[in-house]
Structures are given as structure tokens and as C-alpha cells.
C-alpha positions in Angstrom: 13.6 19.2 22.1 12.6 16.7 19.4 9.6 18.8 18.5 11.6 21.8 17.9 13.9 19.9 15.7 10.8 18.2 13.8 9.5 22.1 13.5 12.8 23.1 12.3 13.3 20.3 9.8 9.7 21.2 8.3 10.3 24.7 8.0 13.5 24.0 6.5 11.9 21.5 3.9 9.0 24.2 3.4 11.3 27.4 2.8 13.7 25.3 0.1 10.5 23.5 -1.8 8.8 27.0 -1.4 11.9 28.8 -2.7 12.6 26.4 -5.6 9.1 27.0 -7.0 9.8 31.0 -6.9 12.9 30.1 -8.7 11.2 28.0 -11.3 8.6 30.2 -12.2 10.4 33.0 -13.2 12.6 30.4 -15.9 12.7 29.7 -19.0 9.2 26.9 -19.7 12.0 24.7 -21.2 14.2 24.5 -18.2 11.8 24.1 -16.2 9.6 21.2 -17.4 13.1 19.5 -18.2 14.2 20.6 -14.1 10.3 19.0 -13.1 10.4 16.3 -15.1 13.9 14.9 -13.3 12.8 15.5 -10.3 9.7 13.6 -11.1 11.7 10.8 -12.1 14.7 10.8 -9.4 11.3 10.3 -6.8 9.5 7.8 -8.8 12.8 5.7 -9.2 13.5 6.1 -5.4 10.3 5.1 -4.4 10.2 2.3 -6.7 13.2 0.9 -5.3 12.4 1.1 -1.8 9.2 -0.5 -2.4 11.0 -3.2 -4.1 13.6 -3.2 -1.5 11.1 -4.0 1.0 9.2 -6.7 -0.6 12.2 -8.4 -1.3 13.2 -8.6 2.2 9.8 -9.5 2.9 9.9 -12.8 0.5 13.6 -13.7 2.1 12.6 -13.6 5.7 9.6 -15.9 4.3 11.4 -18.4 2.6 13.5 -19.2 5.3 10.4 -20.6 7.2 9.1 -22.1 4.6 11.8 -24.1 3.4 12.3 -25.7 6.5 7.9 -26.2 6.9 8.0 -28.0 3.5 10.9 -29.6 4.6 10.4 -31.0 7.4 6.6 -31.9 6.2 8.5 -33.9 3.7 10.6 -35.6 5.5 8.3 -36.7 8.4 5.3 -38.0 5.8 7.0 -41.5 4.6 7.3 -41.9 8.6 3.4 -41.5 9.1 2.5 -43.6 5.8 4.8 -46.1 6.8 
């Protein structure tokens, strides 16, 4: 059952990118490069934010840990000096 929905959902995503392209090249070269060119920037903005999304969790979940390594690294040296 998943594999037919995977199928289904790539035939789907084929027949609408397939059938905007038909659509597009019969319009006006204006509307079009203005239509690409928005699309081109709605994906490059949403893949810039996810990738930024991720590194930022990335760097939270790791300075958690290292706070409390410095930390305690701090805290214990005067002990092993003294």
C-alpha cells in the first residue's frame, strides 16, 4: 500500500510540473520569466530556511553540552591546582 501511494504521489507531482510547463510555454515570454523567476525564488528562500533551521538546532542541542563541559572543567580546576 505505501508503494502505491509513493507511485501515486509521483505521478501526481509529474502530471502538475508536466502540465505547468505546457501551460507556460504557450504564454506570453514576460509572464513567464516573471511566473519562473518566483518560483525560483519561493524554493531558494525555502530551502535556505530549512537549511538554516537545521543548523540552528544543530548549534542549540550543542551548546547545551558544552556549557555544562566548560563548566564543570572550570569549576573542578582550582580543586586539582589547589
Amino acid at each position: 500500500m505505501p508503494s502505491l501511494l509513493l507511485r501515486g504521489r509521483i505521478w501526481l507531482l509529474t502530471a502538475v510540473s508536466g502540465g505547468g510547463l505546457l501551460v507556460l510555454s504557450g504564454c506570453d515570454p514576460t509572464v513567464r520569466d516573471t511566473m519562473l523567476a518566483g518560483v525560483e525564488s519561493a524554493a531558494t528562500t525555502l530551502v535556505t530556511t530549512l537549511i538554516t533551521a537545521f543548523f540552528q538546532s544543530v548549534l542549540a542541542a550543542g551548546d547545551d553540552s558544552t556549557v555544562t563541559t566548560v563548566k564543570a572543567i572550570v569549576e573542578r580546576v582550582p580543586e586539582f591546582l589547589a
